[in-house]
C-alpha positions as CSV (number, residue, x, y, z in Angstrom):
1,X,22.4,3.9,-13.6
2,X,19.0,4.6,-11.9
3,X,19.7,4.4,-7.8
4,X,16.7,2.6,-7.7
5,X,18.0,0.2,-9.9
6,X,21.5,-0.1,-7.8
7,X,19.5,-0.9,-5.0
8,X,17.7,-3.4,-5.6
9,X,20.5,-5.2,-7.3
10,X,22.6,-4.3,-3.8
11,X,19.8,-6.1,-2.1
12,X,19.3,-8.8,-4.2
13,X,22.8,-9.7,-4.1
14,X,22.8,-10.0,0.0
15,X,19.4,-12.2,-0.3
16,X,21.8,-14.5,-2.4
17,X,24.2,-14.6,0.2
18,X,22.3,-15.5,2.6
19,X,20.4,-18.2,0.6
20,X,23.6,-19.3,-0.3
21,X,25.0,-19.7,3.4
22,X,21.7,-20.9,4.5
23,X,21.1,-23.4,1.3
24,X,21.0,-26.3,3.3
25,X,18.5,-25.3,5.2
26,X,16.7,-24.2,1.9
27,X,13.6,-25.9,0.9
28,X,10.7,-25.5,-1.7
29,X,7.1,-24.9,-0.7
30,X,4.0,-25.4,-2.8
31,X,6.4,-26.2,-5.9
32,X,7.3,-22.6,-5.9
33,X,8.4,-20.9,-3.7
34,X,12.2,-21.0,-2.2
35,X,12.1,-21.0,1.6
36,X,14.2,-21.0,4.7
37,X,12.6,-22.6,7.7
38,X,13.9,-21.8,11.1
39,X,12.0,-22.3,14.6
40,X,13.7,-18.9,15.4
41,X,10.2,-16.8,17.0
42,X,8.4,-19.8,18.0
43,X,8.9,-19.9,21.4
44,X,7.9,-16.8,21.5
45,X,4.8,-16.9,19.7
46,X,4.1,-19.6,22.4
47,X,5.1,-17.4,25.6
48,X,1.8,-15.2,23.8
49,X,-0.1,-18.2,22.9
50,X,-0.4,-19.3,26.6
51,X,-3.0,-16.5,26.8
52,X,-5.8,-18.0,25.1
53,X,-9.0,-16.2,26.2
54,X,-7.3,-12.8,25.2
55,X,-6.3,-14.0,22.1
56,X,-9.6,-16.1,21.4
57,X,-11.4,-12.8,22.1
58,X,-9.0,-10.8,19.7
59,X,-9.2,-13.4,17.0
60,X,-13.4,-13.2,17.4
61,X,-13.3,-9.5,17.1
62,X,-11.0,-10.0,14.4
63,X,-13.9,-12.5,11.9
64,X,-16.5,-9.7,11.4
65,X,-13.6,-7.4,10.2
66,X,-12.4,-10.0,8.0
67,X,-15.6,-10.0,6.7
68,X,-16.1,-6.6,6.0
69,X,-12.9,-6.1,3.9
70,X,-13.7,-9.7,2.0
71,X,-16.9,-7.9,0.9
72,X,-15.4,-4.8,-0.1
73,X,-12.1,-6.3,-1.8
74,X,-15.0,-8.3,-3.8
75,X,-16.8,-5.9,-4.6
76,X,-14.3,-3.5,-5.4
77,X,-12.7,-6.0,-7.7
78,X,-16.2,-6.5,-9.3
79,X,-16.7,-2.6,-9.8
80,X,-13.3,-2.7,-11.3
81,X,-14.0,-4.8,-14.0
82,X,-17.2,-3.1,-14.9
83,X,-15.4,0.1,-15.4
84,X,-13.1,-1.6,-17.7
85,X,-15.3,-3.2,-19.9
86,X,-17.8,-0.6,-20.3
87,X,-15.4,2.1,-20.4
88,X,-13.9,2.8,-23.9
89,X,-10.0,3.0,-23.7
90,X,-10.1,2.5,-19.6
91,X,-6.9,3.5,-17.3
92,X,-5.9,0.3,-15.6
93,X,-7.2,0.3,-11.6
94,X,-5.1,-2.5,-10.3
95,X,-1.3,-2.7,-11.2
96,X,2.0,-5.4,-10.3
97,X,3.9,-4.0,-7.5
98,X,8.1,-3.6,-8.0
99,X,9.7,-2.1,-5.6
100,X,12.0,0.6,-7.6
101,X,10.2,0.4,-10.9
102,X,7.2,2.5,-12.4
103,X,4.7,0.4,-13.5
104,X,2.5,1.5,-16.4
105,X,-1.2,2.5,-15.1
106,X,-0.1,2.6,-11.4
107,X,-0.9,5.8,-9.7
108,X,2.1,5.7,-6.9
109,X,6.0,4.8,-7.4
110,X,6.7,2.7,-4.7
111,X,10.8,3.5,-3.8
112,X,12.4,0.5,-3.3
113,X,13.8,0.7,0.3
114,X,10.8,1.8,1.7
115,X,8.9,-0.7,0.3
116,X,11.1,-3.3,1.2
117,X,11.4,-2.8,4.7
118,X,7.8,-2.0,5.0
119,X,7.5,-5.6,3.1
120,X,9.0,-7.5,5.9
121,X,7.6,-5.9,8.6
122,X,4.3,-6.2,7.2
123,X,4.8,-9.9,6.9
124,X,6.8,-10.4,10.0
125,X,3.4,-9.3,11.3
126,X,1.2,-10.7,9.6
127,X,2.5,-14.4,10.1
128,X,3.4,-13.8,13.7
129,X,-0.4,-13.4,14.0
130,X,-1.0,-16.3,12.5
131,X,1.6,-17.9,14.8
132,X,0.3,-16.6,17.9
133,X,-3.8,-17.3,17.3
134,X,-2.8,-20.4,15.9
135,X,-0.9,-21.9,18.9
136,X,-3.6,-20.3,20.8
137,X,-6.5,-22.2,19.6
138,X,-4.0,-25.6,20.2
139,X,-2.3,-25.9,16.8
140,X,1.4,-25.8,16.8
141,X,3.6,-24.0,14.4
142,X,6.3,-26.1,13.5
143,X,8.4,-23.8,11.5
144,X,8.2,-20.3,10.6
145,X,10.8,-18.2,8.4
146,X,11.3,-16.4,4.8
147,X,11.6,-16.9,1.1
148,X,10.9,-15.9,-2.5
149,X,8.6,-16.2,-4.7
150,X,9.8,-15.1,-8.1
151,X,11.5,-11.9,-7.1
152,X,8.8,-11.1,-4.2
153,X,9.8,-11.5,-0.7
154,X,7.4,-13.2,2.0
155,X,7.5,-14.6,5.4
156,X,5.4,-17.4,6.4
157,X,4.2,-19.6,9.7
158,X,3.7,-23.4,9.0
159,X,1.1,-25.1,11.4
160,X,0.6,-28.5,12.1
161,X,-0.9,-29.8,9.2
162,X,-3.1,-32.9,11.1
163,X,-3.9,-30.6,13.6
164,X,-5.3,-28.0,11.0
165,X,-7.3,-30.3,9.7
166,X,-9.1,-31.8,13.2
167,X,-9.2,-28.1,13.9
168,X,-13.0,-26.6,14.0
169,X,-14.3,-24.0,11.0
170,X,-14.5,-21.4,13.9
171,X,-10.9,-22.1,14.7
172,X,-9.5,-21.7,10.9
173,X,-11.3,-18.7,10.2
174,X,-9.8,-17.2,13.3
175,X,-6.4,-17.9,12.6
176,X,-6.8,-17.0,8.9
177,X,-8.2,-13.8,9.9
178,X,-5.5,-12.9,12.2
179,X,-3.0,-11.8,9.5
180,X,-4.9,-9.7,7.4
181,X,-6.8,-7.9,10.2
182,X,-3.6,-7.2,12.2
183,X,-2.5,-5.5,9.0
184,X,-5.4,-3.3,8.6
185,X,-5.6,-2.4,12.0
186,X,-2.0,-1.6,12.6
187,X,-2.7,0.4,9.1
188,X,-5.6,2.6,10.9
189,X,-3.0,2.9,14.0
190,X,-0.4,4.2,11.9
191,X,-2.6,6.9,9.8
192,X,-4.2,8.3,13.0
193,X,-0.8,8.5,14.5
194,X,0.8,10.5,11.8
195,X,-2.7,12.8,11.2
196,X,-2.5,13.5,15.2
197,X,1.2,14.8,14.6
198,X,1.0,16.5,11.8
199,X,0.7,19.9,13.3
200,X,3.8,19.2,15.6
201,X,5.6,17.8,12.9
202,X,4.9,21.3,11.2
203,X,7.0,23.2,13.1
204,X,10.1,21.7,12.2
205,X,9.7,22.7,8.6
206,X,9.5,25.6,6.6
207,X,6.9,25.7,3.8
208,X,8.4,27.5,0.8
209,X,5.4,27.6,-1.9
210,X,4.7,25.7,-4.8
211,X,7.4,24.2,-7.4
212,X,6.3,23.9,-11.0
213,X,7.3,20.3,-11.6
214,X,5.6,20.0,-15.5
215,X,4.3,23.0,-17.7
216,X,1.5,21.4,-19.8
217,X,2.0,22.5,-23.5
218,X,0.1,25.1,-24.5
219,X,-1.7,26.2,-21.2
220,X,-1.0,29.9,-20.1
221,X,1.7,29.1,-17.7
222,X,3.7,27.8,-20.5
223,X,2.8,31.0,-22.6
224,X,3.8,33.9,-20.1
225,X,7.1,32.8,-19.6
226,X,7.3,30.4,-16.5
227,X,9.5,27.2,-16.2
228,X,9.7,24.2,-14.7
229,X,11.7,24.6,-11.1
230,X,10.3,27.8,-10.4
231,X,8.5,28.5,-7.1
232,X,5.2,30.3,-7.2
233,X,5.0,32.4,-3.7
234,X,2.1,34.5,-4.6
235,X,-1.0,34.1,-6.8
236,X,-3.2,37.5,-7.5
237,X,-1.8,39.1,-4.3
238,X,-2.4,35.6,-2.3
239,X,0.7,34.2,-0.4
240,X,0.7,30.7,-1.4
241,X,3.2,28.8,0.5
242,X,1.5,25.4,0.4
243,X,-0.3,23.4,-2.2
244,X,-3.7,23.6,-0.3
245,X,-3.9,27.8,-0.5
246,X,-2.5,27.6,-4.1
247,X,-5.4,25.2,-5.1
248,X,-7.8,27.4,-3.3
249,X,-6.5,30.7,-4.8
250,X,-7.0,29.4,-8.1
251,X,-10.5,28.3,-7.7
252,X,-12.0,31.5,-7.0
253,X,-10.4,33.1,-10.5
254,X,-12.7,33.4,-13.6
255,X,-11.4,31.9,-17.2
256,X,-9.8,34.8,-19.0
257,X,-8.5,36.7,-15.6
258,X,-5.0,38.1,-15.8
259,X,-3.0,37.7,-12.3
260,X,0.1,38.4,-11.1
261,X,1.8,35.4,-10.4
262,X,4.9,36.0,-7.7
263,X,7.7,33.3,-8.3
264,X,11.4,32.5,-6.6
265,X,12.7,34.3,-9.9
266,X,10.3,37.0,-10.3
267,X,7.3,38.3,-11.2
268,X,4.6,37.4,-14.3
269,X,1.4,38.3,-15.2
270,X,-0.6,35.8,-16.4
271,X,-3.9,35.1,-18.4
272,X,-5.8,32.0,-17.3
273,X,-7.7,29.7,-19.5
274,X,-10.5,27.9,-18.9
275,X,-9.9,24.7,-17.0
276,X,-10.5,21.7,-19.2
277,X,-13.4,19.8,-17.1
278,X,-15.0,22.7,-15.8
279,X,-15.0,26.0,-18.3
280,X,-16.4,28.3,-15.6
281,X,-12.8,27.9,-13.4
282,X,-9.9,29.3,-14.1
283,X,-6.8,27.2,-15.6
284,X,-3.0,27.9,-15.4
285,X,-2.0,24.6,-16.2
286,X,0.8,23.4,-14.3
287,X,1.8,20.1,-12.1
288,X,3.2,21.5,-8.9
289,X,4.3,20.2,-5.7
290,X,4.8,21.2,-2.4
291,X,8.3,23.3,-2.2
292,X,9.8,22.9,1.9
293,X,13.0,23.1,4.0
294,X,14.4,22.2,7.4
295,X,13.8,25.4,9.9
296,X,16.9,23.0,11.6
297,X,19.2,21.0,9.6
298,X,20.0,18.5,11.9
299,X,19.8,14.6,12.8
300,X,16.6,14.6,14.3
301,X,15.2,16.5,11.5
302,X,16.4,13.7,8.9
303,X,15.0,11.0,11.2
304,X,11.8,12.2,11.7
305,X,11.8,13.1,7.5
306,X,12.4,9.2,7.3
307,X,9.9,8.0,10.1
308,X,7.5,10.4,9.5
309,X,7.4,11.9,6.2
310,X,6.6,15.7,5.4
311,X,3.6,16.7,7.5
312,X,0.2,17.4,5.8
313,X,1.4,17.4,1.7
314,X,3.7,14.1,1.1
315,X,3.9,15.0,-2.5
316,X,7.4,12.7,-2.8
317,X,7.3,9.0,-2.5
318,X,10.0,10.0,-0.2
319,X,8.4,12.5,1.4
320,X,6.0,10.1,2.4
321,X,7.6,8.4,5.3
322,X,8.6,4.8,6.4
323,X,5.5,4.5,8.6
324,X,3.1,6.1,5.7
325,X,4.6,3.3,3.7
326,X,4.1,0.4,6.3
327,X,0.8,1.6,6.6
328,X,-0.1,1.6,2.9
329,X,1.3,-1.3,1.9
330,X,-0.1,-3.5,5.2
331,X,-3.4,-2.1,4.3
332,X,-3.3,-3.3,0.9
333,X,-1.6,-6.6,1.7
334,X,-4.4,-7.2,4.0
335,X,-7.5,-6.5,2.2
336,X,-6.2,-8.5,-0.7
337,X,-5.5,-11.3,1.5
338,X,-9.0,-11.5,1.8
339,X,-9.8,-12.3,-1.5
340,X,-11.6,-15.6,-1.9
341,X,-8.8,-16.9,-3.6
342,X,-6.9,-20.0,-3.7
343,X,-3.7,-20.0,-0.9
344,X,-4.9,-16.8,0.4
345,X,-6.3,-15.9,3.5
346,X,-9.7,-15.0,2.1
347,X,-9.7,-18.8,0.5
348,X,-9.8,-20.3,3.8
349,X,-12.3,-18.1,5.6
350,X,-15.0,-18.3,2.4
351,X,-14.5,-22.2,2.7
352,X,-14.6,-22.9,6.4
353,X,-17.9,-20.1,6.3
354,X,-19.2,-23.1,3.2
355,X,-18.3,-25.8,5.6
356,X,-21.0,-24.5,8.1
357,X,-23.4,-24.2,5.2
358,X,-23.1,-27.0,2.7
359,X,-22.1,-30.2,4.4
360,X,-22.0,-32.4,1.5
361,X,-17.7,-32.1,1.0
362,X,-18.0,-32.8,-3.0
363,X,-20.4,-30.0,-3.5
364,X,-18.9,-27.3,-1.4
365,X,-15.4,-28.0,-3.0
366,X,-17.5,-27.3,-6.7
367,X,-18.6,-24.0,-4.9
368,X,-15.7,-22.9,-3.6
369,X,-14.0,-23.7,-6.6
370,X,-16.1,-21.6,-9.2
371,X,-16.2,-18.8,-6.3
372,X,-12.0,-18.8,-6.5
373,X,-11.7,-19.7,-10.4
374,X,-14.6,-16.5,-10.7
375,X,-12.7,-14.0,-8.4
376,X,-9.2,-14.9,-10.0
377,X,-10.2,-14.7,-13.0
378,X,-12.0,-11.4,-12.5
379,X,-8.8,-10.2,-11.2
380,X,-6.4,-10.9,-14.0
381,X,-9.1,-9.5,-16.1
382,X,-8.6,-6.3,-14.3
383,X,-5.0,-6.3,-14.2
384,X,-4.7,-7.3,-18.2
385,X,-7.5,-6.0,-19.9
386,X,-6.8,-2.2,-20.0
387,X,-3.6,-3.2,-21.9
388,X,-5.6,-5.2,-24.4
389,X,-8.6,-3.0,-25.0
């Protein structure tokens, strides 16, 4: 059985415990989803809260970003749909997420440990800053905690409901705004981080060449003898140790070249083809990825693989790192918040931004409700259609 597979079944099977242990305190939220409240965290959201003018200021700074990404999500999601329906036989540009599984038209594999835990620390943040603007701007929280919908794991803050309602426009965007934003920007944090330490990262490993992962049929790798697993080391007297020089070697050969081609078990010499898109550059036609070892085998090494990933290539979901995951995934969990959509974060922003324009209540809940029937419905367009056309 896949591992993948074994661990999500492992995990699932200690989320049932604990819902089982904790089922009295299990409740059901907007018909759907299974949730256990707690007050654990509160107090210290409020401890934070007490600062209001920082956080007011924060939360501010936090609106026009909101913004930014709302427009962009839209737009992307608009753009999206173009492409697919002008587009004969289009490649899907938005997929489901499952941790463990490879989804058909999704460009990544998301490996299921690393998406989980960067899953609930995204959310952990992402409600906890909801918590904190929230109780800054004078609404309680009354209970916060964690629960399921279908098989998808999510953390949630719930506010004072009267209060959220006597609260200001200015005051719900701010708190709305609070999650998605902190995800971006702790997103941005994260990918600076690991692009300012990539060159000492380096230096812990050793950067082997290139590993042939797939041969494409009929392309002059295929034809001169090499196989999948082997290690190209050298192209046309060019050490290649890394994916970037490989690349760059083969860019500057013309169609119909032979090379000799340097692997881990031995040497070929190889005619190139013309590459597909572009006839005037030369073609071996191989998948390869980034071949690398320890210099030092040790536990620091295998922490900082974990933390950090493989500096500069992170071919390998795994190679990729539990912060390059945390990253991704809160910046994607953050700009699609800000969808104008019904229960998400952009749903409430869009709205309280109508409430300053169209007073009348009956005719800005018609808006907003053709603007989120329009963008979900362009959405599962996106999502579905590339299967159906």
């Amino acid at each position: 059985m896949d591992l993948e597979i074994i661990s999500a079944i492992i995990f699932y099977a200690i989320l049932a415990v604990v819902l089982f242990f904790n089922r009295k305190k299990l409740s059901l939220m907007s018909k759907i989803i299974i949730a256990v409240k707690s007050k654990k965290g509160i107090s210290f959201m409020e401890k934070l809260g007490k600062h209001k003018t920082f956080f007011k200021i924060l939360s501010t700074i936090a609106i026009p970003i909101a913004f930014y990404f709302m427009f962009v999500v839209m737009s992307q999601i608009l753009f999206n749909l173009y492409y697919t329906v002008t587009i004969p036989n289009p490649e899907p540009t938005v997929a489901f997420v499952i941790p463990g599984v490879r989804i058909p038209g999704s460009p990544l594999f998301f490996p299921f440990w690393y998406t989980i835990i960067a899953i609930i620390i995204v959310a952990a943040i992402h409600e906890f800053s909801h918590g904190v603007v929230a109780i800054s701007e004078k609404v309680p929280i009354k209970t916060a905690g964690f629960g399921l919908f279908f098989i998808f794991f999510i953390a949630f803050v719930e506010p004072d409901e009267k209060k959220m309602l006597k609260a200001s426009n200015l005051t719900r965007i701010r708190i709305a705004a609070a999650g998605p934003v902190s995800n971006i920007v702790l997103a941005f944090v994260i990918f600076s981080l690991l692009t300012y330490m990539d060159p000492l990262l380096a230096q812990n490993y050793e950067f082997q060449g290139v590993e042939l992962v797939e041969l494409l049929e009929g392309y002059p790798a295929e034809q001169f003898g090499l196989e999948q697993g082997m290690i190209i080391t050298s192209v046309n007297q060019t050490m290649t140790t890394n994916l970037s020089s490989f690349t760059q070697v083969l860019v500057d050969i013309a169609p119909n070249s032979t090379v000799p081609i340097i692997t881990d078990q031995g040497e070929f010499n190889v005619t190139l083809t013309s590459r597909p898109e572009n006839e005037s550059l030369g073609y071996l036609g191989v998948i390869g990825e980034q071949s690398w070892t320890f210099k030092e085998n040790n536990i620091l090494s295998q922490t900082g693989l974990v933390l950090f990933g493989v500096p500069h290539f992170r071919t390998d979901p795994y190679e990729r790192g539990l912060l390059w995951w945390v990253a991704m995934i809160g910046f994607f969990i953050g700009i699609m918040n800000l969808l104008p959509i019904f229960g998400l974060d952009g749903g409430i922003i869009l709205y309280s931004l109508f409430s300053y324009i169209v007073k009348n209540e009956s005719r800005r809940n018609r808006i907003a409700m053709w603007v989120f029937t329009f963008f979900t419905g362009a959405l599962i367009l996106t999502i579905f259609l590339p299967y159906i056309l």
